[in-house]
N, C-alpha and C positions, 0 to 999 in steps of 0.2 A: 784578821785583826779586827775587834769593834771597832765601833765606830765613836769617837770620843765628843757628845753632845754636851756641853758645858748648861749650865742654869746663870740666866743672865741677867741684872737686877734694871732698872730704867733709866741709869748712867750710863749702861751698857758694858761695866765692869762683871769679870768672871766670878762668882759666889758657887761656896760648894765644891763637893766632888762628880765630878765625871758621873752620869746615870747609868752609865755603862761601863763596870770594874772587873779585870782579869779576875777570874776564879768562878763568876756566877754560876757556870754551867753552860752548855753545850744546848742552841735549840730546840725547842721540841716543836715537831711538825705536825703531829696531834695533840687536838685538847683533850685531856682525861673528862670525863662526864661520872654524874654518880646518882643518872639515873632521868627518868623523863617527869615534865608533867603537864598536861592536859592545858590549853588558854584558847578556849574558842575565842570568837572573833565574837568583841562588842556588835550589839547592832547598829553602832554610827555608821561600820564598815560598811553598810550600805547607802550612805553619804558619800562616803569615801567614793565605792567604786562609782558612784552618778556622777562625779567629778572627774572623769577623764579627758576631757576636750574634745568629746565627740562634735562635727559639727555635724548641720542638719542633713546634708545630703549623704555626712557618712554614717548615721544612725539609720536611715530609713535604709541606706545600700546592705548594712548588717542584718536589717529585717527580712530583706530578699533573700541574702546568703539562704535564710534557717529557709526559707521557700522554694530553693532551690535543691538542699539539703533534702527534701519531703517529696520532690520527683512532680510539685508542679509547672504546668504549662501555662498555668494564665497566671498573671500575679496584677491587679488591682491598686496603686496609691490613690485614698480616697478622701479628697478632703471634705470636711460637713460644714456651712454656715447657715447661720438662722439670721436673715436677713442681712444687718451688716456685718454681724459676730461672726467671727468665726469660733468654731468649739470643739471640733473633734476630728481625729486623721486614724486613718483606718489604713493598715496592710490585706489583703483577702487575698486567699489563694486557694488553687485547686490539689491541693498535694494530699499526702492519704491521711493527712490528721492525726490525733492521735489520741490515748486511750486515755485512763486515770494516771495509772503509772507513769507511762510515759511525761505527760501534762506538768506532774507531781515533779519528775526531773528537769524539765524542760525552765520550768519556774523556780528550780532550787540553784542559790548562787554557785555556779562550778562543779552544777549536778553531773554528776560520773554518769558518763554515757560514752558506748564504744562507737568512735568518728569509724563510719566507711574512708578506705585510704583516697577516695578521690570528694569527700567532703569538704564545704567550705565551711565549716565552725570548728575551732579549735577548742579554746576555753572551755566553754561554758559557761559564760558569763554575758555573752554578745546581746542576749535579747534584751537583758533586765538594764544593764548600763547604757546600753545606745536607747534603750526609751525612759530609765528616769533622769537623766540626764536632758531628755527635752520634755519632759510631760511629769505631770503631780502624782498621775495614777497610769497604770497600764494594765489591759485589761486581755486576756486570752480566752477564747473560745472556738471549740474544735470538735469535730467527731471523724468516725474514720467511719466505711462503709459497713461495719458490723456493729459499731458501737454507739450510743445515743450522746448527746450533745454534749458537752460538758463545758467548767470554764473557772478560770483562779484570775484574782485580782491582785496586784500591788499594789498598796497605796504609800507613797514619800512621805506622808507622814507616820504613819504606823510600822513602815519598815524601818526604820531610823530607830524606832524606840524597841520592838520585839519579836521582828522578826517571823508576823506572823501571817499568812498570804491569805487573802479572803476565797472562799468559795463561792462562783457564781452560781445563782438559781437556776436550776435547770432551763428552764420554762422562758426567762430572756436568754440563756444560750440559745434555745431553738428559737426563738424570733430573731435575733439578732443575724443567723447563718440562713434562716431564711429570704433573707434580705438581701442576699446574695445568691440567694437560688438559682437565678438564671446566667448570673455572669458573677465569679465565674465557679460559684461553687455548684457543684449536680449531686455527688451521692459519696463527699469529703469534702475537709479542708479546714480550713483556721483562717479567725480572723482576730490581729490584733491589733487591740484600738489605744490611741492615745487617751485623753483627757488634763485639762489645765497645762493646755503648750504652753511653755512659757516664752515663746519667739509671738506668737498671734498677737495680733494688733487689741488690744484689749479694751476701747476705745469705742466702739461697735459705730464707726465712722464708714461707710459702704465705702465711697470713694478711694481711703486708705486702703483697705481689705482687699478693693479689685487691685491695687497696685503691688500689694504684696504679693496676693495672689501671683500674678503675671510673674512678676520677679521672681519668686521664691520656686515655683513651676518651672520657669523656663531650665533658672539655675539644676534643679532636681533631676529632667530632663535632658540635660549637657552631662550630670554626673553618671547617672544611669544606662547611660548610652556609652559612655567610655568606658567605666569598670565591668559594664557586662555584654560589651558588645560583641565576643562569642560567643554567648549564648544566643542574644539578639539575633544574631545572623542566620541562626539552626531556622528549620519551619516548622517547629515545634515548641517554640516557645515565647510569650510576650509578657510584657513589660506595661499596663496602661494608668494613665494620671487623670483622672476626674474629679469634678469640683459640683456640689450639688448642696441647692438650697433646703434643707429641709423644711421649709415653712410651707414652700410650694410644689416640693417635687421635684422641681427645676433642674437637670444637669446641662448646664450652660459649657463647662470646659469637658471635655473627650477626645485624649489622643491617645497614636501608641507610642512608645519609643523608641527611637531609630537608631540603629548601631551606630559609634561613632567610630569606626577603625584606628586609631594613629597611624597607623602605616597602612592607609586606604588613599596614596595616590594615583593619578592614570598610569602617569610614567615616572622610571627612576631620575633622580635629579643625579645621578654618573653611571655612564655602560658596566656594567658587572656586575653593579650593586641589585639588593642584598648581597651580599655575602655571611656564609657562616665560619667562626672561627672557633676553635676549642681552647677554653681553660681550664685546662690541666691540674689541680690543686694534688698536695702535697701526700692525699690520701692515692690519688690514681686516678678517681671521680675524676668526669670531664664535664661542663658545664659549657652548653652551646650558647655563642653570642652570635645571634640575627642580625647583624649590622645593616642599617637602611640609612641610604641619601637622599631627603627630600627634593625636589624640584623648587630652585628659589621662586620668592615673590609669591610661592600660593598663598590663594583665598579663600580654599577651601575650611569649610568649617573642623574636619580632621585635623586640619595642620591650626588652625587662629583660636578653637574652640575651647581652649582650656588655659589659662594661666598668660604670661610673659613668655618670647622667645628663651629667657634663663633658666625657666621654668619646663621648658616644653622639650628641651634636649636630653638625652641620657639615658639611663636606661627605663625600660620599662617591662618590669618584672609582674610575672605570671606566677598564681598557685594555683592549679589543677579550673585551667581557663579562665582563669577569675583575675582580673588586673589585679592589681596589690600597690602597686607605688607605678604612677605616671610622669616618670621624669627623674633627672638628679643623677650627680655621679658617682654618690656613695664616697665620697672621699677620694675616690680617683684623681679627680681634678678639680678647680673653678670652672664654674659655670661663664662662658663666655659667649658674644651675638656673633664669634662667627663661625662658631659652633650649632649654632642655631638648627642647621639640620641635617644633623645627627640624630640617632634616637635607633635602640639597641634593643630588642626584645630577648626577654632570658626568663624559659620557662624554669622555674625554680622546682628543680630533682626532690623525688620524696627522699626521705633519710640520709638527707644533712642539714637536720636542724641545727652543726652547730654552726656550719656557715652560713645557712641563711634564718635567720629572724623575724618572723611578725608583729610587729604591734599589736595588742589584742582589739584596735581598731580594724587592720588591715587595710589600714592606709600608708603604710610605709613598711619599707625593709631596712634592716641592719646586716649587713656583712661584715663578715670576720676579715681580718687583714690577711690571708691567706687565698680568698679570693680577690681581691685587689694586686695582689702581687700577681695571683693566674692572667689576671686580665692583660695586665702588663704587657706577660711574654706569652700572649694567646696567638695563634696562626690559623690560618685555613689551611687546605686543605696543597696549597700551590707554593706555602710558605710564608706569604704575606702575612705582616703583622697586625692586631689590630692600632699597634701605634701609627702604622701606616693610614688606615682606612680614616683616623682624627685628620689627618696632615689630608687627605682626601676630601673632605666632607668639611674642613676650612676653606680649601681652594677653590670648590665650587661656590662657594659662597661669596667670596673675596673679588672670582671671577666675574659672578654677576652683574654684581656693583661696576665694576671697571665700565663691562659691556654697557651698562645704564648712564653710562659718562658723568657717575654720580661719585663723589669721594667728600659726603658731607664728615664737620668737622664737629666734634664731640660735644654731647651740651649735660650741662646738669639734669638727671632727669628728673621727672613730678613724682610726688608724692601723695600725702593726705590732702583730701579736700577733691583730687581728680577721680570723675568716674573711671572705674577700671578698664571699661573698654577704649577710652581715652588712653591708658596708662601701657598699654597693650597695644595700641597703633604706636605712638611715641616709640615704643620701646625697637618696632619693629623696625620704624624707620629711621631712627637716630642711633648712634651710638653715643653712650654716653662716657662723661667723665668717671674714670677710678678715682674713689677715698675721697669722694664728694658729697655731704649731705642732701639728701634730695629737696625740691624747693616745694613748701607747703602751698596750700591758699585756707586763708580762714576769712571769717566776719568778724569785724570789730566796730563800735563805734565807733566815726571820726569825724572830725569838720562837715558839715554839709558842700565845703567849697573843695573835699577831697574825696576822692574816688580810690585811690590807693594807697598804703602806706606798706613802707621795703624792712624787712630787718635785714639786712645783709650776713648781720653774723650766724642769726639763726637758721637762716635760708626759708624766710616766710614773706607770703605777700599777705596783708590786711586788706582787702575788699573793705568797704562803707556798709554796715550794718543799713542805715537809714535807705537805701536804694534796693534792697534785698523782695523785697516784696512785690514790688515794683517791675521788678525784670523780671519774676517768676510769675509776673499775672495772678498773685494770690496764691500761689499754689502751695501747700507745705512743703517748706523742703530739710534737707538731710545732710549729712557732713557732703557729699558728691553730689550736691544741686547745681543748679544750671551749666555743665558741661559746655556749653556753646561758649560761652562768656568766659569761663574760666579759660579755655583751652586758648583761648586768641587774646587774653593775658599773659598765656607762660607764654606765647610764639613772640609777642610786644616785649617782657622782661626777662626771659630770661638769661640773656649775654650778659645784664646789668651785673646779676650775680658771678659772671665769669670773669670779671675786668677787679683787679684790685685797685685801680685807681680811675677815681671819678674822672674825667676830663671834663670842659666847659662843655663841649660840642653833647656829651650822653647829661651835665645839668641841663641844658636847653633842650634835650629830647625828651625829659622826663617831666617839664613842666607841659609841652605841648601836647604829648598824651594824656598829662592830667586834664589838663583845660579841656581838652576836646570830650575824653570820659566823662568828665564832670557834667557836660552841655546834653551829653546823649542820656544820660541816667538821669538827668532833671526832666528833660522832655520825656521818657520813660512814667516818671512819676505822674509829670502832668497829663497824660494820657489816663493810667491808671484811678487816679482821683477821681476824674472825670470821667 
């Protein structure tokens, strides 16, 4: 029987007949076509794809993939500054290079080329979107051991309009790969280079630069070590981050990168674990879940070094050794803290792409509901389920706490305004309230004789704009400045926000914390001035 969809006028009276009338005819589940035609892709389309949300450390991790892809051993992130500027970030690597043709493909949007089945580039798109997406121009220059230098450029403006890739001069290709002569290119390799980051501090403020720098490095370094820390691990392969002044020659930053394991602890946090369990999907395919139980309370940087405990749980999904998604339960479940360690490695089988999915980042996975259901009713080898091994890897958790004579009580947790490794201790060591907005901190101007001001309903604290300076010593600062200050604010207020009703006893605790704030940020000042 259709379905009888009436046409309904804005009285909300019936008008009309039915859009759906006995007699129209019988489905059709093919559309008749009456014939094809041609509609290349405008060149905005090259807008388009620089608009994926790559961030930075997954655009540069894309860059290694094609490095990796090339069967090098060294691979180079090279940042350039000319004094305080910074200007230019360079990939260099020792892999075999490649020729015109190849080059020609390598640079064409979704250039058809046959992936090795244990290759990390799918598309063909990874190199051109993960660098204009952070840079104005990308520049490629390559040679392989038979073949003389070569090199194509993209420029974001010119791509946008037609589409058309510039040829590098010989003659700076071969300067350019010279320059890497000894580390880490010898007799191959490719180097490519950004131009007009558009993340670099553009201000040519030295002091800002080195802070980026530091920040921006270390973060790069946390990333690259997680998503490629089997490779890492081999003794045949590295990963290095250097920072070199051009003006002077100067390389003041030189390390390597260090694997970072996720499941690199001493010992199991429960006797038996890992364990492997099979999910079994609807084709026959069985898809091995690595189940692991952290050991509570680590400090290891494996276990702290990435994200939130909500964030660090779940699975963590493999494509031919390459991380792919760190964490998260695909839909399985909520993410919960006492779940917290949990964390399931699942090297993802060639040929089911239609249960498992890539991002063309390769920053995350999608499954199909078919594995979700496997996981479900997955078992090892003795029977156990992995709904079992959840119920397992809460109670270790759960236990800890007990033993720690600890059973704190749930608080609103921080938001904007807190440095993240702030937000990331909190998270560890609090649980917090469900279907609670998290509580900001901002600056605002306010009275001089006030230090904080509450919105309660928005769940924000307003800092005194006019004291800001003042605590920072001058220093510029950022939505997550002073960290010290903030954090011994949210420990001071944040129950205010958990109590619906004022009582006298919290009005008289809130003017005594003002007064006393107010006394310490004016002596702050008066130090400062003087």
């Amino acid at each position: 029987m259709s379905p009888n969809y009436a046409v309904q006028d804005p009285s909300g009276t019936a008008e009309g007949r039915s859009v759906y009338e006995a007699g129209m005819g019988d489905w059709q589940f093919e559309v008749p076509t009456t014939g094809s035609k041609r509609l290349p892709p405008d060149a905005r389309y090259m807008e388009g794809l620089a608009s994926q949300g790559y961030g930075f450390e997954v655009a540069v991790a894309d860059l290694v993939d094609n490095s990796i892809d090339a069967g090098a051993r060294d691979v180079v992130v090279h940042f350039l500054r000319d004094g305080g500027r910074l200007v230019t970030l360079l990939v260099v690597d020792d892999g075999v290079g490649m020729d015109d043709d190849t080059l020609d493909v390598a640079m064409t949007v979704g250039g058809r080329r046959s992936y090795d089945r244990n290759a990390l580039g799918m598309f063909g798109t990874g190199l051109k979107s993960a660098s204009l997406s952070h840079a104005e121009s990308v520049t490629v220059v390559t040679k392989t051991r038979r073949s003389r230098p070569i090199g194509r450029r993209w420029r974001m403006e010119q791509a946008r309009t037609d589409f058309l890739c510039d040829i590098v001069e010989p003659t700076f290709a071969q300067t350019l790969l010279d320059r890497y002569a000894d580390r880490p290119i010898t007799w191959q390799g490719t180097v490519v280079r950004w131009d007009g980051v558009k993340d670099f501090p553009s201000n040519g403020d030295a002091g800002q630069t080195d802070r980026y720098l530091i920040r921006v490095i270390n973060n790069l370094g946390l990333h690259l070590g997680l998503y490629f820390h089997r490779f890492l691990a081999r003794d045949d392969f590295n990963i290095t981050i250097a920072a070199e002044d051009v003006t002077t020659g100067t390389v003041y930053m030189d390390f390597g990168v260090e694997p970072m394991d996720p499941f690199a602890y001493p010992s199991t946090g429960k006797a038996g674990y890992p364990r492997r369990y099979a999910a079994v999907l609807p084709t026959g395919d069985a898809v091995t879940l690595n189940a692991h139980v952290w050991p509570p309370k680590s400090s290891l940087p494996e276990f702290r070094g990435h994200g939130t405990v909500l964030d660090r749980q779940g699975f963590y999904f493999y494509r031919n050794d390459r991380l792919v998604q760190a964490g998260g339960w695909n839909r399985l479940r909520q993410p919960e803290q006492h779940l917290s360690l949990a964390r399931v490695a699942v090297d993802i089988p060639s040929g089911l792409a239609d249960v498992f999915r890539l991002t063309v980042k390769k920053a995350g996975v999608e499954v199909s509901p078919s594995f979700t259901a496997a996981v479900e009713s997955a078992k090892d080898g003795d029977g156990s389920t992995f709904t079992e091994y959840l119920a397992v890897a809460d109670a270790v958790y759960r236990d800890a706490r007990k033993r720690a004579g600890v059973e704190r009580k749930p608080v609103i947790a921080p938001g904007k305004g807190f440095d993240p490794s702030v937000r990331r201790v909190i998270d560890e060591e609090l649980p917090f309230l469900d279907g609670e907005e998290p509580i900001s901190i901002r600056w605002q101007k306010l009275d001089p004789d006030v230090f904080f001001e509450l919105d309660r309903v928005e769940h924000v604290v307003y800092l005194n704009q006019h004291y800001r300076t003042a605590l920072s010593s001058g220093r510029h600062g950022g939505l997550n400045d002073l960290p010290m200050v903030k954090s011994l604010v949210y420990l001071l207020l944040h129950k205010v926000f958990e109590s619906e009703v004022r009582g006298s006893r919290e009005k008289d605790n809130l003017r005594l914390w003002q007064h006393i704030l107010v006394a310490a940020a004016k002596s702050e000042l008066g130090r400062y001035e003087a």
